[in-house]
C-alpha positions in Angstrom: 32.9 69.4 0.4 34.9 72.7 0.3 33.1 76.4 0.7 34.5 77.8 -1.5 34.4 75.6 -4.3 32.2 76.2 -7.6 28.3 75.6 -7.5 29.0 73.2 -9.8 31.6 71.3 -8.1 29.6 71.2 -5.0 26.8 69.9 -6.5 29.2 66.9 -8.3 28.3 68.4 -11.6 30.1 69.2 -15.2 30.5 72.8 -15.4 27.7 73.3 -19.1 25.0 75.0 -19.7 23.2 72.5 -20.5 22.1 70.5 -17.2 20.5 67.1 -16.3 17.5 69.0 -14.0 16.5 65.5 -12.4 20.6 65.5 -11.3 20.6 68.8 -9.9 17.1 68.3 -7.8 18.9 64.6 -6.6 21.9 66.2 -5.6 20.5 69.6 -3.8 18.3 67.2 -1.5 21.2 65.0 -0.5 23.5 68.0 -0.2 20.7 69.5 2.4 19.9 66.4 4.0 23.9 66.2 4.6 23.9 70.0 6.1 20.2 70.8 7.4 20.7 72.6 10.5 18.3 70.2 12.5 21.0 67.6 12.3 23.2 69.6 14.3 21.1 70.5 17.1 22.5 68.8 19.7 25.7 69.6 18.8 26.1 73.3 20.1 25.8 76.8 18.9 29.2 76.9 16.5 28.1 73.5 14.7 24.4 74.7 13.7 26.0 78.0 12.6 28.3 76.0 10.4 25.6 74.0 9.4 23.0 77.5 8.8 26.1 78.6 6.8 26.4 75.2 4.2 22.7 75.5 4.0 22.6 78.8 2.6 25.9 78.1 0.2 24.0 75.0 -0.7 20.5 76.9 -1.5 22.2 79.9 -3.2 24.0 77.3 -5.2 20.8 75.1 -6.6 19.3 78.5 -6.7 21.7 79.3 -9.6 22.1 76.2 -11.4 18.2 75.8 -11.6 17.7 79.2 -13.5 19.1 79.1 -16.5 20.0 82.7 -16.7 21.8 82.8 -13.5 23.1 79.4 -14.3 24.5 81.2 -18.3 25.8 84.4 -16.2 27.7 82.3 -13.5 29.5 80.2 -15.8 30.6 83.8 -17.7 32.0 84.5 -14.5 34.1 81.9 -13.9 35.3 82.2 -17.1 36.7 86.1 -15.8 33.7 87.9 -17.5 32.1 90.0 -15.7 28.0 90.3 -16.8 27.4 93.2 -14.5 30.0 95.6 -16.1 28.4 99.0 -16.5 30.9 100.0 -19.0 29.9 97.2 -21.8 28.9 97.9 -25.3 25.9 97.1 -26.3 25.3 96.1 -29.7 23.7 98.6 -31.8 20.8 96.2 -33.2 20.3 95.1 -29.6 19.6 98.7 -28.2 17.0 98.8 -31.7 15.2 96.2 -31.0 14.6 97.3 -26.8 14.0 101.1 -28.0 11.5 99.4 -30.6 9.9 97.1 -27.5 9.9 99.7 -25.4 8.1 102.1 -28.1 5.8 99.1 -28.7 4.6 98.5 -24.7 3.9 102.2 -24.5 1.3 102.5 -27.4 0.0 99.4 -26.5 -3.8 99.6 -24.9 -5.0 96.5 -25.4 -4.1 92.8 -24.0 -4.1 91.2 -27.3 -1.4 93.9 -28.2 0.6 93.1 -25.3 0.2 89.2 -25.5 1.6 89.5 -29.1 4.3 91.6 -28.1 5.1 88.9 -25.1 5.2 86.2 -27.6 7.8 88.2 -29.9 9.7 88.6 -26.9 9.8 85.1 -25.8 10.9 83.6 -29.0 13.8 85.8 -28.9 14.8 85.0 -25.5 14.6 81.1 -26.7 16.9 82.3 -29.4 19.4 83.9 -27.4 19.2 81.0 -24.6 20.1 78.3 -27.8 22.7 80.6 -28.6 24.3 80.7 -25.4 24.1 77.2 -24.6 25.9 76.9 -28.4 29.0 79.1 -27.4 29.0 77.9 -23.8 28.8 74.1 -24.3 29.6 73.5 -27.7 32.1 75.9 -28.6 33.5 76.5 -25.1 33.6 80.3 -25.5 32.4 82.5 -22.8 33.2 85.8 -23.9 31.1 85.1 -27.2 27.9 84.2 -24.8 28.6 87.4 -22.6 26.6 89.9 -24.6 24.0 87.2 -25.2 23.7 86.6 -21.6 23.5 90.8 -21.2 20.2 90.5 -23.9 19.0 88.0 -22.4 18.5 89.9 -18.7 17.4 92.5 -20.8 14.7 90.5 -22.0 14.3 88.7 -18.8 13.1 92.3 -17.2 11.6 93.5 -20.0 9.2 90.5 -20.3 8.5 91.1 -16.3 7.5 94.8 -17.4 5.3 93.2 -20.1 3.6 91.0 -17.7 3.1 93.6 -15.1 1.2 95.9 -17.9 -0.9 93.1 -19.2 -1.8 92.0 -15.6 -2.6 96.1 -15.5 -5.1 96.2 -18.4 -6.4 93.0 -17.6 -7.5 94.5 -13.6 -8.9 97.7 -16.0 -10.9 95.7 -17.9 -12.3 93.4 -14.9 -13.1 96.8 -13.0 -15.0 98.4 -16.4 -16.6 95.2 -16.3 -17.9 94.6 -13.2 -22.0 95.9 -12.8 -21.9 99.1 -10.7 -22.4 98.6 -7.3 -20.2 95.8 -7.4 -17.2 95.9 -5.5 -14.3 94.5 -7.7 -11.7 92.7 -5.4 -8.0 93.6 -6.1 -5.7 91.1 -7.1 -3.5 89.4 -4.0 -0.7 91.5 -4.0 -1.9 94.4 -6.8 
């Protein structure tokens, strides 16, 4: 095992989109059990720090491979594109459709609304995730799959903003609800 290598090397791995998830689980446990800091801890102070520092490469690693997003993005970036490049065009039919979403979330003031615009949402995501894994895997072309990688953290956000209004109008309604005199209990974490 070398630090520095690629996520995907470490984890003994083809570097594709598309992954074997029962691999990657197999491999992150026997990659911790190899560098878990409790191993080392009767080996002194430099060793566990060595070992805290593979365990954290070795997370952050499995952490990207799992999501597929991250996993899409990472693989752009070793190919030499850079996702997080403020400067990129965006598509003009892209920006549309997100002014369009955006337009559509803000007038929306009921759940069913919402839901249906979650669902539109989703099925373009899938769309854009087939996509990518078609110019990643199949035609080996990274810099085709960078804009669809850019959508699809669009859509990745923009479906956390949906979700955060929903769960919004659902606490609204469960308040309106409630007899008076009730106390309504807020959500964990709302």
């Amino acid at each position: 095992m070398k630090f520095d290598q690629d996520d995907f090397a470490l984890f003994g791995l083809p570097r594709r989109f598309a992954l074997d998830a029962e691999a990657l689980a197999a491999q992150w446990r026997a990659l911790q059990s190899r560098v878990h800091p409790d191993r080392f801890a009767s080996e002194g102070a430099t060793a566990q720090r060595l070992a805290m520092q593979w365990a954290v490469r070795v997370n952050e690693a499995h952490r990207r491979l799992k999501d597929p997003l991250a996993r899409a993005a990472y693989l752009c970036e070793l190919a030499g594109h850079a996702v997080q490049d403020r400067d990129a065009a965006v598509p003009h039919d892209v920006l549309a459709r997100q002014l369009q979403w955006h337009e559509a979330l803000a007038e929306a003031t009921a759940a069913d609304a919402i839901a249906a615009l979650d669902r539109e949402v989703a099925a373009r995501v899938q769309g854009v995730a087939q996509a990518v894994a078609r110019d990643l895997d199949d035609r080996h072309d990274a810099a085709a799959a960078l804009p669809k990688v850019r959508e699809w953290m669009f859509l990745a956000k923009f479906r956390a903003e949906v979700e955060r209004r929903l769960e919004a109008i659902e606490a609204q309604a469960g308040a309106a609800a409630a007899p008076a005199g009730d106390p309504v209990r807020k959500p964990v974490g709302g």
